[in-house]
C-alpha positions in Angstrom: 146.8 -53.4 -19.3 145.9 -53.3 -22.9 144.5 -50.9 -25.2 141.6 -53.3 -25.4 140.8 -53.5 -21.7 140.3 -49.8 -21.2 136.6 -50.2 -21.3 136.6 -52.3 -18.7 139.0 -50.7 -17.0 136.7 -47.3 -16.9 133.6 -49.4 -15.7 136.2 -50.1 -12.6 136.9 -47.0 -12.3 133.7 -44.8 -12.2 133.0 -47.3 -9.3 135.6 -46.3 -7.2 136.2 -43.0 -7.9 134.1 -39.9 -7.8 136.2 -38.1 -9.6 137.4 -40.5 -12.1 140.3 -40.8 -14.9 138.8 -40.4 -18.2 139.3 -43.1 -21.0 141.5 -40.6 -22.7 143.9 -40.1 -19.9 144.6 -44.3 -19.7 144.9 -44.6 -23.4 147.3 -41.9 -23.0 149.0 -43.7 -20.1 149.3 -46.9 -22.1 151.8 -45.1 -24.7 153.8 -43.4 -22.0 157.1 -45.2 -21.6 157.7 -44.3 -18.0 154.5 -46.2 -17.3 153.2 -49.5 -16.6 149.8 -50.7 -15.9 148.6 -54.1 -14.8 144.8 -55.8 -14.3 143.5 -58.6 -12.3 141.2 -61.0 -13.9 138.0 -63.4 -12.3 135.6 -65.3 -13.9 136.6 -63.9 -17.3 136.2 -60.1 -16.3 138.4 -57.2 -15.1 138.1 -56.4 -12.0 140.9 -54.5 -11.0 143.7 -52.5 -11.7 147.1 -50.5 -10.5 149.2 -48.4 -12.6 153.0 -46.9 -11.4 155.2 -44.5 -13.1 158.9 -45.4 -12.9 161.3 -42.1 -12.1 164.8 -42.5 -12.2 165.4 -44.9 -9.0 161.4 -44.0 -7.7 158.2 -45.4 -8.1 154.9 -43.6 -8.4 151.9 -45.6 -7.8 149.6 -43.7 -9.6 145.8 -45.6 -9.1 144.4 -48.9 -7.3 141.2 -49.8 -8.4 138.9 -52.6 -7.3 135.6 -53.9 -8.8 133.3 -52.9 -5.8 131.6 -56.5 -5.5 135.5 -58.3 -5.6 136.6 -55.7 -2.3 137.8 -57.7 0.2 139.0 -60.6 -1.5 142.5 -59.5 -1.9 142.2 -57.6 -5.4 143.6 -54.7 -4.2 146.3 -56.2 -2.2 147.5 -58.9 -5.4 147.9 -55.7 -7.2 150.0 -53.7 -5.5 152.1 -56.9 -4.7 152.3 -57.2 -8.4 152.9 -52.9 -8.2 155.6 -54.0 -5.8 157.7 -56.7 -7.3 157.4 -54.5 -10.9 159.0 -51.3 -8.9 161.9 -54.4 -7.6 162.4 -55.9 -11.2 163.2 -52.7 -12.2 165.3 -52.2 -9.3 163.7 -49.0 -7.7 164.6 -47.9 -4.2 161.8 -46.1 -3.3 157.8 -46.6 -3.7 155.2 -43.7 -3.0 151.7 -43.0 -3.2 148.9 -41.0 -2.6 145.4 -41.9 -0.4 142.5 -40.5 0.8 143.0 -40.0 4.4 139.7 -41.4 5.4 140.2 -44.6 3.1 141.4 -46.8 6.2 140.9 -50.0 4.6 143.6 -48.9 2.0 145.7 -47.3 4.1 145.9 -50.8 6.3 146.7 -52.3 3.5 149.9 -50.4 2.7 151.1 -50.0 6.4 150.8 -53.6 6.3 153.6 -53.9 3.2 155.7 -51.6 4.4 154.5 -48.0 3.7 154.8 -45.4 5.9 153.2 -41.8 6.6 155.6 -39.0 5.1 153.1 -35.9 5.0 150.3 -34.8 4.1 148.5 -32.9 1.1 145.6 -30.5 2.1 142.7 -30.6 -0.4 144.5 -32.9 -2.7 141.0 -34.2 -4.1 139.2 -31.9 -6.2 135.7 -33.6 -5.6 135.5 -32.7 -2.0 138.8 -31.6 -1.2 140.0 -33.8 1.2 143.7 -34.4 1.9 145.6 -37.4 1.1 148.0 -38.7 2.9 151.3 -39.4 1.5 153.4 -42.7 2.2 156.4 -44.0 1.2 158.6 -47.6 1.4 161.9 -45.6 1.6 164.0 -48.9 1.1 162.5 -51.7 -1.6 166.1 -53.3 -0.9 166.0 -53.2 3.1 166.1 -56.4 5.4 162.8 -55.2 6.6 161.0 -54.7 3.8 162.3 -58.0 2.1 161.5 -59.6 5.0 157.8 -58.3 5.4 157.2 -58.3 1.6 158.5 -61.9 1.9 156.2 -62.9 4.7 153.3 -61.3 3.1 153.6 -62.6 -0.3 153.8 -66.1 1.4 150.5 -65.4 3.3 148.7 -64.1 0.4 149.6 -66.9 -1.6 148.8 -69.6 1.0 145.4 -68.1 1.1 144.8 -68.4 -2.6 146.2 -71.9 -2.9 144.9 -73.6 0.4 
């Protein structure tokens, strides 16, 4: 992500969230050195996003967002493979994140690569407080997670391809 593609970025982002980053906060984001942001591109437009914070050996993934007419096609999942192998170059050992506990498409998703329950915040979100559940991939360097990461990575790039 780019200074330049913040605008975009926010147009993704009021449609997935209702209560939203401001345009500020990503600027701010951009310049933060313990950060990295990435987006997904179709047809010439933005239409997602994922941004991590990188903690010591930890990873923080700090916001998925997906255009609401490209959900479903694997946006959300491209982006936090890219989310993952970005916490591996930098050789992490752990991954976390925070989702809404009724957002079961999501959390499907992230069981699916690995993630795993750990707790739970009561009235995390401010709009309606409702909790969030925390996960966590405890081991980015584990036999199991290579393995599934591996197999997934394959599957999602067979689709793309074939």
């Amino acid at each position: 992500m780019r200074q330049e593609d913040v605008p975009s970025v926010m147009q993704v982002e009021l449609q997935c969230f209702t209560a939203p980053w401001s345009e500020n906060a990503y600027r701010t984001e951009l310049n933060n050195p313990c950060a990295e942001y990435y987006v997904a591109w179709s047809a010439g437009r933005l239409v997602g996003y994922v941004g991590m914070w990188f903690i010591l050996d930890e990873v923080h993934i700090t916001t998925i967002g997906v255009a609401a007419d490209m959900r479903g096609k694997r946006v959300g999942e491209r982006l936090l493979v890219r989310a993952l192998d970005a916490s591996r170059e930098r050789e992490a050992r752990r991954v976390t994140l925070e989702v809404r506990k009724s957002n079961s498409v999501a959390i499907s998703l992230y069981k699916k690569y690995g993630f795993r329950e750990a707790a739970v915040r009561r009235g995390y979100y401010s709009d309606n407080g409702e909790d969030a559940l925390i996960m966590w991939v405890d081991d980015l360097w584990s036999p199991e997670f290579t393995s599934v990461f591996a197999a997934n990575k394959a599957r999602l790039q067979a689709l793309e391809t074939g």
